[in-house]
C-alpha positions as CSV (number, residue, x, y, z in Angstrom):
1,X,76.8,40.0,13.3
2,X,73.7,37.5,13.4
3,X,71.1,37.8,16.1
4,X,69.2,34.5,16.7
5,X,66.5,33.4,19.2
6,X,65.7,30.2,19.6
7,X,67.6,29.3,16.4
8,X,66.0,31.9,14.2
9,X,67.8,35.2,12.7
10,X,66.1,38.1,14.2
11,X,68.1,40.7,13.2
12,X,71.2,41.0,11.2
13,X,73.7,43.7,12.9
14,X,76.9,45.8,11.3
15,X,79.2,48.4,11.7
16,X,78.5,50.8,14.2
17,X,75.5,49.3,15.5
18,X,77.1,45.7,16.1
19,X,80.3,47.8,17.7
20,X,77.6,49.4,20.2
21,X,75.5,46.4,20.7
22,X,78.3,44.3,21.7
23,X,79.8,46.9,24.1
24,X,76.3,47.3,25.9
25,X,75.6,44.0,26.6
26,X,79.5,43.0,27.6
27,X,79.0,41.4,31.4
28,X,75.3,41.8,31.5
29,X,73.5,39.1,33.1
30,X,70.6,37.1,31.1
31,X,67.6,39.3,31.0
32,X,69.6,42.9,31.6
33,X,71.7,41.5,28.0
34,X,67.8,40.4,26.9
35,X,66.2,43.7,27.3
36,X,69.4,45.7,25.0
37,X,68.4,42.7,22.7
38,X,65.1,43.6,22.3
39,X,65.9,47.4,21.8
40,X,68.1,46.4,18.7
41,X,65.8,44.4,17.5
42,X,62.7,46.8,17.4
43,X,60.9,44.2,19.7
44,X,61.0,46.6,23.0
45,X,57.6,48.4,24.6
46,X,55.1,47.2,22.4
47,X,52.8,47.3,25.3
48,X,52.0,43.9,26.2
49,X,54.9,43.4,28.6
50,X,54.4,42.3,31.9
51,X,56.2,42.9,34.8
52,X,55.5,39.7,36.6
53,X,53.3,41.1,39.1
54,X,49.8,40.5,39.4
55,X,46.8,43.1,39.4
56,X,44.4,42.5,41.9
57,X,40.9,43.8,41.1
């Protein structure tokens, strides 16, 4: 299985990994099936993530 974003291969899936990727992200909406994306590809809590909230100094 091919992973793409924005029409470039981020990670190439197989086996038992593609198996349990494609069962975690069956009837997930956008950004809950984005977050198991990132977690397969090694992009997840690199620690520049925001939470869309603003600090206020």
């Amino acid at each position: 299985m091919l992973v793409y974003w924005y029409n470039k291969l981020v990670v190439t899936l197989a086996g038992k990994q593609a198996t349990k990727f494609l069962r975690q992200i069956d009837g997930l909406d956008g950004a809950e099936a984005q977050l198991v994306m990132a977690r397969f590809t090694g992009n997840f809590k690199r620690g520049n993530e925001r939470d869309g909230k603003q600090s206020r100094k």
